[in-house]
Structure formats: structure tokens, C-alpha cells
DRENLO-603741 format. One record per residue (C-alpha): residue number from 1; x, y, z. Coordinates in nm, 4 decimals. Each point is the difference from the previous one (the first is absolute). Layout:
N
<rec pos="NUM" X="X" Y="Y" Z="Z"/>
...
// end
This chain:
254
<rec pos="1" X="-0.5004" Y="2.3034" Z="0.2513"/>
<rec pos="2" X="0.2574" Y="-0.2283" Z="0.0591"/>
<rec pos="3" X="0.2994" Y="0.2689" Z="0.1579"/>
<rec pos="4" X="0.2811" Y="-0.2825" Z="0.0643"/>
<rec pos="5" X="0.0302" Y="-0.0476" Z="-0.4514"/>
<rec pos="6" X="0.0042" Y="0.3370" Z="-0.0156"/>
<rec pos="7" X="0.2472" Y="0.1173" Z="0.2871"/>
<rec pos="8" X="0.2146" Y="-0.3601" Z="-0.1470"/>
<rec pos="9" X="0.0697" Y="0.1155" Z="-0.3554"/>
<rec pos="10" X="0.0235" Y="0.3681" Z="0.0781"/>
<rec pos="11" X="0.2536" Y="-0.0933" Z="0.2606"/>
<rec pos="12" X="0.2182" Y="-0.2561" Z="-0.2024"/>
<rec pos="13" X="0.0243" Y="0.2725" Z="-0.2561"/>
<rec pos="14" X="0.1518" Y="0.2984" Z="0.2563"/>
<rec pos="15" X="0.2349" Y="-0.2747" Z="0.1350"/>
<rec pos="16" X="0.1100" Y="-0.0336" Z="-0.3603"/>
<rec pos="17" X="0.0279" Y="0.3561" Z="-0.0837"/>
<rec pos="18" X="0.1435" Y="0.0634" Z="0.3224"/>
<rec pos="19" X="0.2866" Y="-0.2177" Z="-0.0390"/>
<rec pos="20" X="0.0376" Y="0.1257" Z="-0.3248"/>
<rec pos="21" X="0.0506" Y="0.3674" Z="0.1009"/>
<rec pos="22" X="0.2251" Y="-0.0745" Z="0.3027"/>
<rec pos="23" X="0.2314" Y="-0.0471" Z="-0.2661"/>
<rec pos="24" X="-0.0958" Y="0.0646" Z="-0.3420"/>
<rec pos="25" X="-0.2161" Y="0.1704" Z="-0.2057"/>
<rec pos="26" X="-0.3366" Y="-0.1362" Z="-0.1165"/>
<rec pos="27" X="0.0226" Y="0.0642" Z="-0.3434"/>
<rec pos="28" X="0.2720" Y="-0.2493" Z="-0.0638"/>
<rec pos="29" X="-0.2527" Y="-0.2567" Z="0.0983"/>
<rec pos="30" X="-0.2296" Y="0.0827" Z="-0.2749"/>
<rec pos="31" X="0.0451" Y="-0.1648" Z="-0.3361"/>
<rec pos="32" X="-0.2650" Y="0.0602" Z="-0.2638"/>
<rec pos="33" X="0.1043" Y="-0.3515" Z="-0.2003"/>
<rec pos="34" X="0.0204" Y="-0.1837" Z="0.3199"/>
<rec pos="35" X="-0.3588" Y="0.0836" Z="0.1410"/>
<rec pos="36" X="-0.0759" Y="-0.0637" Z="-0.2975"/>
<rec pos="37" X="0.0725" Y="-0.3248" Z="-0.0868"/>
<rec pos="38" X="-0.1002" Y="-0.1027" Z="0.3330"/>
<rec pos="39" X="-0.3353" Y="0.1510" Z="0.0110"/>
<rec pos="40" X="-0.0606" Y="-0.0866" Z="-0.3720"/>
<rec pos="41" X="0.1007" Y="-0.3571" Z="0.0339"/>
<rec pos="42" X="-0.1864" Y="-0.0605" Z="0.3234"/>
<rec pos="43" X="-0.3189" Y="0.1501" Z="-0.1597"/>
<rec pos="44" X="0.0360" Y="-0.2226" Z="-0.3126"/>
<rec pos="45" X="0.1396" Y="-0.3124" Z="0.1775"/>
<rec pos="46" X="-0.3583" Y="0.0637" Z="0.2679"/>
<rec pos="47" X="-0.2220" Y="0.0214" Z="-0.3047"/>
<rec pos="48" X="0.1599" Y="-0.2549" Z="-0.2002"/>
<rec pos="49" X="-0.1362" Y="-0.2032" Z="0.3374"/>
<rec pos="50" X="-0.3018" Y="0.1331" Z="0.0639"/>
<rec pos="51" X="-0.3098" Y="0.1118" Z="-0.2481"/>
<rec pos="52" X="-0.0719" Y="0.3272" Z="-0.0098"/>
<rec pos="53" X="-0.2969" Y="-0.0010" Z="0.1643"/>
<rec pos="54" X="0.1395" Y="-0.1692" Z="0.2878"/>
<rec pos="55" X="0.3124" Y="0.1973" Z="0.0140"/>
<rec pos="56" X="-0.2097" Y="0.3564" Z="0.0110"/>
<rec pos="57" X="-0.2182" Y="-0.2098" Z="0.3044"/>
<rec pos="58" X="0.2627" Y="-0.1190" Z="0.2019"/>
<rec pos="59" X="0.1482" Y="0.3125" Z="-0.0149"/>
<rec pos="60" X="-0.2573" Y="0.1848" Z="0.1290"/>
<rec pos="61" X="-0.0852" Y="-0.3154" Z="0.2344"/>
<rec pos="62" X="0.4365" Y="0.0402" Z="0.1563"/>
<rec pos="63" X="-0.0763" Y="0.3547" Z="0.0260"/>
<rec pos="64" X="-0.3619" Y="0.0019" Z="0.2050"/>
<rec pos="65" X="0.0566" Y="-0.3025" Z="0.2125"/>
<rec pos="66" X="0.3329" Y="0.0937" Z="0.1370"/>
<rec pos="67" X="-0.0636" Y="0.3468" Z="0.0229"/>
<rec pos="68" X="-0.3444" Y="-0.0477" Z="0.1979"/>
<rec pos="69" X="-0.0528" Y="-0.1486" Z="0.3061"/>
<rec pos="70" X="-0.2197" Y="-0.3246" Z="0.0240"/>
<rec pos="71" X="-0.3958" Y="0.0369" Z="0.0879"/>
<rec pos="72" X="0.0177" Y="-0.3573" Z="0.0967"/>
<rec pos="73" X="0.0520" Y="0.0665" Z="0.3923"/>
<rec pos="74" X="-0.0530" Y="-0.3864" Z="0.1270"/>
<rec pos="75" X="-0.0786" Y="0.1877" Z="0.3320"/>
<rec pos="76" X="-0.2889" Y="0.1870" Z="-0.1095"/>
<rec pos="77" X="-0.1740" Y="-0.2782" Z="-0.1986"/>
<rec pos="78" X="0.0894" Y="-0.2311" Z="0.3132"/>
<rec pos="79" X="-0.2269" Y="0.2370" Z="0.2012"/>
<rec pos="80" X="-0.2577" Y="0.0667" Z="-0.2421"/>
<rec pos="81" X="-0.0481" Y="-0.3908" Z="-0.0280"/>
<rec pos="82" X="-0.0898" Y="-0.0109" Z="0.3541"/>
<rec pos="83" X="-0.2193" Y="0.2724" Z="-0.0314"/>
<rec pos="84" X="-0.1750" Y="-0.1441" Z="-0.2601"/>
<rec pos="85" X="-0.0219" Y="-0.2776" Z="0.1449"/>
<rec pos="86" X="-0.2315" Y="0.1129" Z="0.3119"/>
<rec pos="87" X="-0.1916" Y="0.1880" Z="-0.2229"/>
<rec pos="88" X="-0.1119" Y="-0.3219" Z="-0.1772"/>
<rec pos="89" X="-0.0481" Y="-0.2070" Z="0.3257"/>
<rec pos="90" X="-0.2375" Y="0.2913" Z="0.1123"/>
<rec pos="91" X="-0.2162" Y="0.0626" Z="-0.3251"/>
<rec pos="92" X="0.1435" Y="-0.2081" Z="-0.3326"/>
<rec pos="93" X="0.1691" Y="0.0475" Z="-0.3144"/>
<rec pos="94" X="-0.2413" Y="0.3119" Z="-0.0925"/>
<rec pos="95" X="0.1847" Y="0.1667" Z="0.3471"/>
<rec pos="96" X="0.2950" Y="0.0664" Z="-0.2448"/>
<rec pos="97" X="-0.1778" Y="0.2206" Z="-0.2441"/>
<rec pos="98" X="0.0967" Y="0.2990" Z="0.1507"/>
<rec pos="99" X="0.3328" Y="-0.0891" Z="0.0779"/>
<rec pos="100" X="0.2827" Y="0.1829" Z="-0.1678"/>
<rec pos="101" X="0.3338" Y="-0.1857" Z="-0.0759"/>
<rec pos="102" X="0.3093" Y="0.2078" Z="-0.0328"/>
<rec pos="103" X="0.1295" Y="-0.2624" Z="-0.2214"/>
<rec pos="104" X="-0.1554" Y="-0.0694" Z="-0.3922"/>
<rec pos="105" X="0.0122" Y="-0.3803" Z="0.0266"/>
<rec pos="106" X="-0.1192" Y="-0.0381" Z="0.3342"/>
<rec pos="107" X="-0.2701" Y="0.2049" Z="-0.0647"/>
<rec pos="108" X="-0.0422" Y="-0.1875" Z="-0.3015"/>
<rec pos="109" X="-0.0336" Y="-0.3496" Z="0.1579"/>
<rec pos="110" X="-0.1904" Y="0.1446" Z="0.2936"/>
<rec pos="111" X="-0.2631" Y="0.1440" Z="-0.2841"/>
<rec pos="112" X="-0.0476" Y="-0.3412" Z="-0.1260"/>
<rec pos="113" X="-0.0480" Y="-0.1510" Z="0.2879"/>
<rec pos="114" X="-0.3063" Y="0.2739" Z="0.0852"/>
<rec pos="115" X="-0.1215" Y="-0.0818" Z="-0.3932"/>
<rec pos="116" X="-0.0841" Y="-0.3884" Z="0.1145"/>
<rec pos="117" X="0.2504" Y="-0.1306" Z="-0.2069"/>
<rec pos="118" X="0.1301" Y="-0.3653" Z="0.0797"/>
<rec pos="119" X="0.3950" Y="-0.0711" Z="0.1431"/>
<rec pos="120" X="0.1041" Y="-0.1673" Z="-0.2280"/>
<rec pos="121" X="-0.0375" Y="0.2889" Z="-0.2353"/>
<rec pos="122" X="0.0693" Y="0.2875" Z="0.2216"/>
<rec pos="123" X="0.3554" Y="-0.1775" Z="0.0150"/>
<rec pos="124" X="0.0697" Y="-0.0557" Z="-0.3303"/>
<rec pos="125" X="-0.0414" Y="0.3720" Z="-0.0978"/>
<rec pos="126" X="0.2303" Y="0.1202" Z="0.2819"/>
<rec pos="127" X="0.2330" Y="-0.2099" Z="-0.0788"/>
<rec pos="128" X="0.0064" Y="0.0065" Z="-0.3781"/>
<rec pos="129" X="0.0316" Y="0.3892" Z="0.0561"/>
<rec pos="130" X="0.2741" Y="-0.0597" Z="0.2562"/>
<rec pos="131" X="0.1757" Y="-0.2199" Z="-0.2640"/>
<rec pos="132" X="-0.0406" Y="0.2428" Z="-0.2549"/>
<rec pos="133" X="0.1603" Y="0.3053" Z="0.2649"/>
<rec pos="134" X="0.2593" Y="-0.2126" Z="0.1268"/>
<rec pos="135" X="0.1576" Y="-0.0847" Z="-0.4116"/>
<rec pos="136" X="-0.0240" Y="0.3615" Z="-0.0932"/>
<rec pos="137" X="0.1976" Y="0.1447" Z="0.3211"/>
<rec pos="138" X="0.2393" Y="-0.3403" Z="-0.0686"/>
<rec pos="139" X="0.0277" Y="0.1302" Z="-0.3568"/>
<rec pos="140" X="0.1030" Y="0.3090" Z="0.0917"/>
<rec pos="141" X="0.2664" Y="-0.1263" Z="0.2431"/>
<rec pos="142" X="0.1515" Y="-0.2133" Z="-0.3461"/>
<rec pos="143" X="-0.0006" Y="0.2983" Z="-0.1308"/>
<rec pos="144" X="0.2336" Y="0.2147" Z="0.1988"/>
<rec pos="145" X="0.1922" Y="-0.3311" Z="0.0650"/>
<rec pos="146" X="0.0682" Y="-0.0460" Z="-0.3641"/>
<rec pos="147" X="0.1155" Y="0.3965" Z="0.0185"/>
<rec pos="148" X="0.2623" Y="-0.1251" Z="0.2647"/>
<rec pos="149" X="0.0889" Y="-0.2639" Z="-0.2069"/>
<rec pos="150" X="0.0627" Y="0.1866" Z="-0.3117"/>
<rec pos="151" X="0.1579" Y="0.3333" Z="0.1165"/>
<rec pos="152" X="0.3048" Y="-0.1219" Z="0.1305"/>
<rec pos="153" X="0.0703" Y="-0.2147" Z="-0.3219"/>
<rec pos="154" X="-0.0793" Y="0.2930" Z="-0.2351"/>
<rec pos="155" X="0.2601" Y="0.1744" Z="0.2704"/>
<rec pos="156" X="0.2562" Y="-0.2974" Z="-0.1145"/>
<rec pos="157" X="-0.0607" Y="0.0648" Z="-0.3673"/>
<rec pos="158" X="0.0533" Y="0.3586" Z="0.0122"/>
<rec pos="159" X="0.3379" Y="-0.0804" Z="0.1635"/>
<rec pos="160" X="0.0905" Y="-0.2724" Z="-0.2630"/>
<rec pos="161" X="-0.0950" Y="0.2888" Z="-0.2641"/>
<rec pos="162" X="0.1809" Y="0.2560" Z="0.1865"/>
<rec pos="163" X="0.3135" Y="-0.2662" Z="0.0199"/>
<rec pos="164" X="-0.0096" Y="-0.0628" Z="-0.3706"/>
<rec pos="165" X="-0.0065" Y="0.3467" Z="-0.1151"/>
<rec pos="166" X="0.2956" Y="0.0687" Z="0.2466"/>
<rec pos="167" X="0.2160" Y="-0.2761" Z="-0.1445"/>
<rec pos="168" X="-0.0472" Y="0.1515" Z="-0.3647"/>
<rec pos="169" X="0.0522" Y="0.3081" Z="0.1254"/>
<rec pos="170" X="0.3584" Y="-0.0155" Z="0.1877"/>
<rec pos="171" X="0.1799" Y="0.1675" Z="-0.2850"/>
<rec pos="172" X="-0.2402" Y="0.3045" Z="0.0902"/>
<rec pos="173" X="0.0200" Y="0.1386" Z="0.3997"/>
<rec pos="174" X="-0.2670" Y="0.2212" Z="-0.0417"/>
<rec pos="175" X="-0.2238" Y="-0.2576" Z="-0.0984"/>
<rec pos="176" X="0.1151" Y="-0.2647" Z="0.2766"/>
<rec pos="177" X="-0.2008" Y="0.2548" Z="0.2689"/>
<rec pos="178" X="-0.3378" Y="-0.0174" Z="-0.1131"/>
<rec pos="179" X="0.0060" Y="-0.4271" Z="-0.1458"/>
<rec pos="180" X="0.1307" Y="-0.0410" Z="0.3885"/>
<rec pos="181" X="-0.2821" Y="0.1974" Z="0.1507"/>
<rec pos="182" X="-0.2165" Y="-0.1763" Z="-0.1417"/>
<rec pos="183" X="0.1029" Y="-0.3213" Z="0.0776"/>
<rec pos="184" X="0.0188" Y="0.0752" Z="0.3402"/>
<rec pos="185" X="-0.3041" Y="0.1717" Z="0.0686"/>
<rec pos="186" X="-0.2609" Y="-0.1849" Z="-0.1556"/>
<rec pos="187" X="0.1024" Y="-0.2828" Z="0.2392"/>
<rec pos="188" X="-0.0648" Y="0.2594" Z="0.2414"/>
<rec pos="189" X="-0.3451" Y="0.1019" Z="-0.1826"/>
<rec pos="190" X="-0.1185" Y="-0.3569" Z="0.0316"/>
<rec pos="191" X="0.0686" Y="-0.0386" Z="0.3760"/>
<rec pos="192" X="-0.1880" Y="0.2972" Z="0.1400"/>
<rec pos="193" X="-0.3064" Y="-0.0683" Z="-0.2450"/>
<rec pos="194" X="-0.0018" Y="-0.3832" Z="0.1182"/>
<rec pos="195" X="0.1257" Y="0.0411" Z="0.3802"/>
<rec pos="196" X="-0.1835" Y="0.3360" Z="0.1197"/>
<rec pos="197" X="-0.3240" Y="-0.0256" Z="-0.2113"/>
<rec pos="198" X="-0.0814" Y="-0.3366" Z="-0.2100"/>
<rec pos="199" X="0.1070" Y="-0.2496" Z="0.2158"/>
<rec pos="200" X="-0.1384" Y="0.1832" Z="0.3229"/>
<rec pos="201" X="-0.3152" Y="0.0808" Z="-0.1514"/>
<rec pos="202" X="-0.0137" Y="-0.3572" Z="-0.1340"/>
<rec pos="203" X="0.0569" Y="-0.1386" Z="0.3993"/>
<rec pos="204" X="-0.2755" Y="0.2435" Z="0.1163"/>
<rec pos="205" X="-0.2241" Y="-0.1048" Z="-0.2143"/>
<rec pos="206" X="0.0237" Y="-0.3835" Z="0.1053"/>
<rec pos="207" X="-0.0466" Y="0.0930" Z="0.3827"/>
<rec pos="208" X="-0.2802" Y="0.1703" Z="-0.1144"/>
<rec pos="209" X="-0.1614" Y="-0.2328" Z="-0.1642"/>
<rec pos="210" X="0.0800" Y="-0.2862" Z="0.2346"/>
<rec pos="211" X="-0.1704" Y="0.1845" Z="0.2617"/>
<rec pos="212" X="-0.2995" Y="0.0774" Z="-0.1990"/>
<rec pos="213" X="-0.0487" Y="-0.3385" Z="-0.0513"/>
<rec pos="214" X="-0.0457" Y="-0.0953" Z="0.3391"/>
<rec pos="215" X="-0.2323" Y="0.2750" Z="0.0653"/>
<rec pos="216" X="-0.2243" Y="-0.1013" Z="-0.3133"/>
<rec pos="217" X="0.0335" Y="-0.3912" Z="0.1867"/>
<rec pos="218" X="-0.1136" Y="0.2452" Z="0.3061"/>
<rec pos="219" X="-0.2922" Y="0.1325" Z="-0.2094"/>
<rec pos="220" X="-0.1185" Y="-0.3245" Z="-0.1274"/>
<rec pos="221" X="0.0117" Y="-0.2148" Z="0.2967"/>
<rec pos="222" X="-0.1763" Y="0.3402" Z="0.1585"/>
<rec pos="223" X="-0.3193" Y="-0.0001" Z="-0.2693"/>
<rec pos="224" X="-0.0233" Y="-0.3225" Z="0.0331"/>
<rec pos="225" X="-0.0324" Y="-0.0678" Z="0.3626"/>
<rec pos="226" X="-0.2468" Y="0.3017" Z="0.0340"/>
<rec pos="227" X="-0.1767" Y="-0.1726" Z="-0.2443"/>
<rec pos="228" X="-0.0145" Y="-0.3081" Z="0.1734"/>
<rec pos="229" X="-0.1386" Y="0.2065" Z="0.3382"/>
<rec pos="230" X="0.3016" Y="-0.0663" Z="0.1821"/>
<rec pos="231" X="0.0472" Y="0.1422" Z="0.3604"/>
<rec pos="232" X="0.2252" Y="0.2917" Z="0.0618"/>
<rec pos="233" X="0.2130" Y="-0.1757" Z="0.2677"/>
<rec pos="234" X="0.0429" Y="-0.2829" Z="-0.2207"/>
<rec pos="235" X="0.0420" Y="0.1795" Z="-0.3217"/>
<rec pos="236" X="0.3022" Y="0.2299" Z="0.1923"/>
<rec pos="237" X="0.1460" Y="-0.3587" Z="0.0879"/>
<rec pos="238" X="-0.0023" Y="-0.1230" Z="-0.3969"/>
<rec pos="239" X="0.0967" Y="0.3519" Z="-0.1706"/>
<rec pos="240" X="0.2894" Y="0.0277" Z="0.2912"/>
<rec pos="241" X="0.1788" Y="-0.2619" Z="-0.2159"/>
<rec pos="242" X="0.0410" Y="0.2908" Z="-0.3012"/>
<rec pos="243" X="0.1527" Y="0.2540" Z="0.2066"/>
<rec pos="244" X="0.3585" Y="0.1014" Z="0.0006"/>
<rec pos="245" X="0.1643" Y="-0.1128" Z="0.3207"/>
<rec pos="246" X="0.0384" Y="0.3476" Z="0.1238"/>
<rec pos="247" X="-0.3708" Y="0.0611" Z="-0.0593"/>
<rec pos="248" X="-0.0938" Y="-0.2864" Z="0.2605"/>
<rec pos="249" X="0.2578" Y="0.0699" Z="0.2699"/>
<rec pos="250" X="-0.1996" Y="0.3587" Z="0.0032"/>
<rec pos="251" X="-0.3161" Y="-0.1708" Z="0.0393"/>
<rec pos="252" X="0.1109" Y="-0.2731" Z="0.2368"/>
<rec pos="253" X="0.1585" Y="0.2276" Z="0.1960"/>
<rec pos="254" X="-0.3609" Y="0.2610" Z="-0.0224"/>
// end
């Protein structure tokens, strides 16, 4: 599990509270009509972007990749590729039937290499199933983008509303107090749910998926030099390339 999301939006909301009860009291901040025009109209305004189906996915998809931590360690399928690859010099392709890959499309690629089945196709399944990943993680980053988008301008309506009903109502005090919370706290409304949780989620998702796509480039290159009987030493020179930069000042340094 992925702590730092967690220990992010748990801690943005005590700072809130916090500041709120240093000199306050809580329940001032909470305005039935204001959450919920915001959460209604960022709901609607999301689905009136997104199908159904692919607003109950990405949901779930926001949700599992940010809140998990990646199996695609570059590190471990940078070693594995070496050790594969001395396994092949010493007895072939079938050397790798008994190999287990902590990693589904590694072992997937590494599977059809052991099956006898030509380059050419070996990478165009990896990388049609990379393509596929790679759109529904960037679908779910849209997603919670397009929450970020809408929250805070569903916070700006509820403040025009809140506005409007306070203008018809200045003949009538008591009813100046509630129009005027709500215009000023669904603005408020829209910035937490954009700034703490959207538009974070959103970012996390992007580094996320920017690094898994260098470590399914890592995973191809990887099948298909093993493939090709490559030598370790020379394969650790090629697949070097993918690394992050702190990855290979470790091993230059080793």
C-alpha cells in the first residue's frame, strides 16, 4: 500500500480542522446545501463527461493505483534479465521453464519466448497489452483531473446561488446568514475536494504511469534480447539505458 496518499489526505484534513478549532467551531463549516451542490454538481458534471462504465472504472482504477504501490520495480526486472540471460547462454530458451517472474507481463513475454514463438510476435502482444494498461491507468488520471476541474466551479456556482438568494433576501436578516454561508463555503467545498484529493490523486497517477512505462520499455527490450541469446554483460549494458538515474549510480558505484 501506497502510505504517502494516505498519510497526504488524512493530514491536509487535521490541518484543516485544526485551524478550524483554534478558533471556531466545526459545525459552522458544515452546510448541508453547500456540500451539496458541490458534491452533486461534480458527480453530474464527471458523468455528464464520462460513460458510466468508464466513470465506475476509473474510479476504482484512481483508487487502486494510487493507493498501492507499483510491482513494476525496474531494479528487480533489471536483475532478473541478467539472470535470465546466463541461464540461456548455458542451456537455451527451454532453461526458462522453471523460472518464476514476480511480474505478470514479464512472465508473460518470457513464457512465449519458452513456447517457440517468433519476435516479431512476442513483441506485438507485450506491447499491445502495455498499450492497453498504459490508456486505462491514463483514463483514470482524466478522471480525477476532470474532478479537479469541476469541483471548484460547482464551488463558484454555489457562491453565485448563495449571492443571489442573499440579495433577495436583505429585507430579511435572518435569512442573510444561511444565503451567505453558502456562498462562501461551497467555494471552500470545491478547493479541498480539488486541492487535497482530485488534483493530487490526478498528479500521482501520471508519475505512476510514466514510470510504468519505462519499466514495460524495460520488459520488452528485456524479452526480447533474451530471446535473441544475448550475453549478460552486454544485455546489463543495453537494459542500463531504462533505469532511473539513481538506479545506475547504485550499480556503478557496486
Amino acid at each position: 500500500m501506497d502510505i504517502a496518499t494516505i498519510i497526504g489526505i488524512v493530514a491536509g484534513l487535521v490541518v484543516i480542522v485544526v485551524s478550524i478549532l483554534l478558533d471556531g467551531d466545526i459545525g459552522s463549516f458544515i452546510n448541508a446545501p453547500g456540500l451539496a451542490i458541490v458534491f452533486g454538481g461534480t458527480i453530474s458534471a464527471t458523468l455528464v463527461k464520462f460513460p458510466m462504465k468508464d466513470f465506475i472504472a476509473s474510479l476504482k482504477i484512481g483508487f487502486s493505483v494510487a493507493m498501492k504501490n507499483s510491482k513494476n520495480d525496474p531494479n528487480y526486472i533489471y536483475e532478473k534479465s541478467i539472470e535470465m540471460a546466463g541461464l540461456v547462454r548455458k542451456g537455451g530458451l527451454l532453461a526458462l521453464e522453471s523460472v518464476k517472474v514476480d511480474n505478470e507481463l514479464f512472465q508473460r513475454g518470457i513464457g512465449m519466448c519458452t513456447d517457440g514463438h517468433n519476435l516479431d510476435v512476442i513483441r506485438a502482444t507485450i506491447d499491445r497489452e502495455v498499450v492497453v494498461t498504459i490508456e486505462t491507468q491514463e483514463m483514470g488520471e482524466n478522471f480525477w483531473r476532470g474532478i479537479g476541474d469541476a469541483a471548484p466551479a460547482w464551488g463558484m456556482i454555489g457562491t453565485l446561488i448563495g449571492l443571489v438568494q442573499m440579495l433577495a433576501s436583505l429585507d430579511d436578516p435572518a435569512a442573510i446568514g444561511p444565503a451567505m454561508a453558502i456562498a462562501m463555503l461551497t467555494t471552500f467545498y470545491g478547493a479541498v475536494i480539488a486541492n487535497l484529493v482530485a488534483i493530487p490523486l490526478a498528479d500521482k497517477l501520471s508519475i505512476k504511469t510514466d514510470a510504468d512505462k519505462r519499466v514495460h520499455e524495460l520488459i520488452v527490450e528485456s524479452v526480447v534480447q533474451i530471446q535473441q541469446n544475448q550475453s549478460p554483460a552486454a544485455l546489463g549494458e543495453i537494459l542500463s539505458a531504462f533505469l532511473p538515474n539513481t538506479s545506475k549510480s547504485a550499480k556503478d558505484e557496486g
